[in-house]
C-alpha positions in Angstrom: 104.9 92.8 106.3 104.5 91.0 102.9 104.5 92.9 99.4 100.6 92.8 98.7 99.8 94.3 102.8 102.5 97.2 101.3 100.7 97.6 98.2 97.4 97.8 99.8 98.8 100.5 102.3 99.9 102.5 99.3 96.5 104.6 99.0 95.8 104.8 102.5 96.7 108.7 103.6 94.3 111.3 104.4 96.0 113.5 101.8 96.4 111.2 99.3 92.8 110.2 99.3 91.8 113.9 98.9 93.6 114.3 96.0 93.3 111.1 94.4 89.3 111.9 94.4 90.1 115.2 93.3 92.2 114.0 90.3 91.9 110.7 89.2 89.6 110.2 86.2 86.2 109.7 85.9 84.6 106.9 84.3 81.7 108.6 83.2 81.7 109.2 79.1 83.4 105.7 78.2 80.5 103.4 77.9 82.5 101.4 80.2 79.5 100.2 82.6 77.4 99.9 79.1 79.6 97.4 78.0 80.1 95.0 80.8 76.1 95.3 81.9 75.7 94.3 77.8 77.7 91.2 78.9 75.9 90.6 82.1 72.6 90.9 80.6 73.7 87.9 78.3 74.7 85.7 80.8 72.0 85.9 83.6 68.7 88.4 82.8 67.7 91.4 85.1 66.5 92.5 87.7 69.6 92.9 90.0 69.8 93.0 93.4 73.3 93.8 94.0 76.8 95.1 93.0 80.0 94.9 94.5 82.8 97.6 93.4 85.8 96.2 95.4 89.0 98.5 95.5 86.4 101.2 95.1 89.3 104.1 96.2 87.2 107.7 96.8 84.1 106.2 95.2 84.5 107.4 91.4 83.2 104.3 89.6 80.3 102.8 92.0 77.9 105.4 91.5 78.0 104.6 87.6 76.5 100.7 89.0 73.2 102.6 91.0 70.9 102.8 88.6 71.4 99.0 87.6 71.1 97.8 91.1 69.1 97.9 93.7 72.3 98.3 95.9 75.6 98.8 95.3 78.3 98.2 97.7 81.8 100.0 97.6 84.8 98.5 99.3 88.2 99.3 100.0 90.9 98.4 102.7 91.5 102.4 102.9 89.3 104.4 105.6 90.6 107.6 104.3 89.9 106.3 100.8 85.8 105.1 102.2 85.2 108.3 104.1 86.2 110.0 100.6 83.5 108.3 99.3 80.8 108.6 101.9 81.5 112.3 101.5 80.7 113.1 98.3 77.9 110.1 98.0 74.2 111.3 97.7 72.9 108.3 96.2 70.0 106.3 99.0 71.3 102.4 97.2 74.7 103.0 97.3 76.7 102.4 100.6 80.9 102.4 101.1 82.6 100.3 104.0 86.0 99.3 104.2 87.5 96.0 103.2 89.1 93.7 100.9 89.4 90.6 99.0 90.3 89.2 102.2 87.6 90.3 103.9 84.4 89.5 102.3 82.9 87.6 105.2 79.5 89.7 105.8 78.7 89.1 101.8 76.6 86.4 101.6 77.0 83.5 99.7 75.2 83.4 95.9 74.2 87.1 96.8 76.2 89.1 94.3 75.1 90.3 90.5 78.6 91.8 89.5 81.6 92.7 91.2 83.6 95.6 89.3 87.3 96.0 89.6 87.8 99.4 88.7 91.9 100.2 88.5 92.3 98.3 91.4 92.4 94.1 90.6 96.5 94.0 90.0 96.5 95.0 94.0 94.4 92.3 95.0 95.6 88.4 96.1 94.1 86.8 93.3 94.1 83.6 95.0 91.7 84.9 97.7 89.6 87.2 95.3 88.8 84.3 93.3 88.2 81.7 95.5 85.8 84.6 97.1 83.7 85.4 94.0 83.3 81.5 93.6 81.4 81.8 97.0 79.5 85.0 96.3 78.7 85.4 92.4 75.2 84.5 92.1 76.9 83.5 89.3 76.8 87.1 87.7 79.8 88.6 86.1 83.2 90.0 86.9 84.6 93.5 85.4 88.3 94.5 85.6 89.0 97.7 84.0 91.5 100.4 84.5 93.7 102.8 82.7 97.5 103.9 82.6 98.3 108.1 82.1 101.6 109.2 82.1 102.0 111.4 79.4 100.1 114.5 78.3 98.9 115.1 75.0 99.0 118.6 73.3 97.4 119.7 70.4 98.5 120.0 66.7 98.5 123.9 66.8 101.2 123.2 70.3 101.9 126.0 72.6 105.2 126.8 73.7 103.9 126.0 77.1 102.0 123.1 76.5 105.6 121.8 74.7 107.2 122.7 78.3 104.5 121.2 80.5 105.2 118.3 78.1 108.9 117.8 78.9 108.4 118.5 82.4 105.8 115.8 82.6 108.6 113.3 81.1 110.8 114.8 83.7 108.7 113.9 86.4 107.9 110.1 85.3 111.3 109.4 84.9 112.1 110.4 88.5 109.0 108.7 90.1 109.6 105.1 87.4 111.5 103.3 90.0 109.1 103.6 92.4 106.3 101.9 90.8 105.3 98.5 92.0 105.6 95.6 89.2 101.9 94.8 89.5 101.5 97.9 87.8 102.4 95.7 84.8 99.0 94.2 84.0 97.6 97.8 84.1 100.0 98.8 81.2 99.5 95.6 79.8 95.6 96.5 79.6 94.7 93.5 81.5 96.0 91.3 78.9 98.5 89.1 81.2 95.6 89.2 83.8 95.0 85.7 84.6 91.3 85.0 84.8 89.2 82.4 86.7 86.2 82.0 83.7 86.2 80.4 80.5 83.5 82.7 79.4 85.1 86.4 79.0 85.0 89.0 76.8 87.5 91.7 76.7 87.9 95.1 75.3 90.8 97.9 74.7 89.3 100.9 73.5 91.3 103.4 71.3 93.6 105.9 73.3 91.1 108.8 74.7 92.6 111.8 76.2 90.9 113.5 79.1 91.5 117.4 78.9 92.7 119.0 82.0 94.9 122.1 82.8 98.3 122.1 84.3 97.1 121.9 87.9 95.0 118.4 86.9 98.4 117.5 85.5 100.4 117.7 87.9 97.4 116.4 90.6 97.1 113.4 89.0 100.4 112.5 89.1 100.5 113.4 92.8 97.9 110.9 93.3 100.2 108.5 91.6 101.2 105.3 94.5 105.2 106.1 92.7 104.8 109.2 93.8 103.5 109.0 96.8 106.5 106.7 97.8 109.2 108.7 96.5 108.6 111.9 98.0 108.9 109.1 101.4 112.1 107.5 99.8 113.4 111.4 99.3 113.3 114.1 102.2 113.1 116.4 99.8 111.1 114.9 97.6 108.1 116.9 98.0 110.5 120.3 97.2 111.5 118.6 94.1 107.9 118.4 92.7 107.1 122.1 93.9 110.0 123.0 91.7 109.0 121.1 88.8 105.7 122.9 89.1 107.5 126.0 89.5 108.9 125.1 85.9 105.3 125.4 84.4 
């Protein structure tokens, strides 16, 4: 099996999909869809017929894309990630079936408005994605954008708890850091090092925002982290090591 089919089986569990819907955040609040339909809107005028959110995991970022298009499309190579989706989807234009970069076949050619990348383009064979969206960009647009969290933020007036949930945090990452995949580079890197098939781009990095969650979206996010998820595999008793952390807090 080569690195990238590992990498794209990193997300795949039933489990994992749960809580990486449950945890992961939402895009919703970061004018994030403003910013690359502002840039679409300059290169080719509306209407739209279609978006593609490829990688779309358990469906957080394509719903953002409905109102802009008269369908949007969500894609992954997860079925646990795509029912995810389909569960908690109420919108009639948008639809979720799984697939990849490599996979693309049933898109037609010249058919596509935008495809978004939402934390999920350092997984993909770049080679094959871009070749791909040469075939079905109408031309529209391409948006990669992502995130990194592995800290936690407390405020100026700082709990003795929130100090402790702090070091455990730290205690945590520094246990999983092995684990994580080098692609996870160009997410840390906020896309800078992302090579890019277009002359015409426009990038932004936003100012560090801090989403506010309590201990149990702490420590859920970081169990939907893919370094987690493999060292808790990698150590039988991984998974009692985490509970104990938790126990910590």
């Amino acid at each position: 099996m080569s690195s990238h089919q590992e990498d794209t089986r990193l997300f795949q569990g039933k489990d994992h999909s749960v809580t990486y819907q449950r945890y992961r955040p939402k895009y919703e609040g970061y004018n994030i869809v403003e910013k690359f339909m502002t840039f679409l809107q300059e290169q080719c005028p509306p209407p739209y017929q279609l978006a593609l959110d490829l990688g779309c995991g358990s469906g957080q970022s394509a719903h953002l894309l409905a109102s802009h298009f008269k369908e949007v499309i969500g894609m992954d190579c997860s079925e646990e990630q795509i029912k995810a989706a389909q569960g908690s989807s109420t919108l009639t234009n948008v639809s979720f079936r799984c697939g990849d970069e490599s996979s693309l076949g049933s898109i037609q050619d010249g058919s596509v408005d935008l495809i978004t990348c939402a934390q999920s383009i350092h997984w993909m064979d770049l080679d094959v994605l871009y070749k791909e969206l040469d075939r079905i960009l109408k031309p529209g647009c391409l948006a990669a954008y992502g995130y990194h969290s592995n800290t936690v933020h407390v405020t100026d007036d700082q709990s003795e708890l929130e100090t402790q949930l702090q070091d455990i945090v730290q205690e945590i990452n520094d246990w999983i850091m092995p684990y994580w995949s080098e692609k996870i580079n160009l997410i840390y890197s906020a896309y800078k090092d992302l090579p890019l098939p277009f002359t015409d781009n426009k990038r932004y990095v936003d100012e560090v925002k801090y989403q506010e969650m309590n201990a149990e979206g702490v420590f859920g996010l970081i169990e939907s982290f893919s370094a987690y998820q493999i060292a808790i595999k990698k150590h039988t008793d991984g998974t009692k090591r985490f509970r104990d952390y938790r126990r910590k807090e």
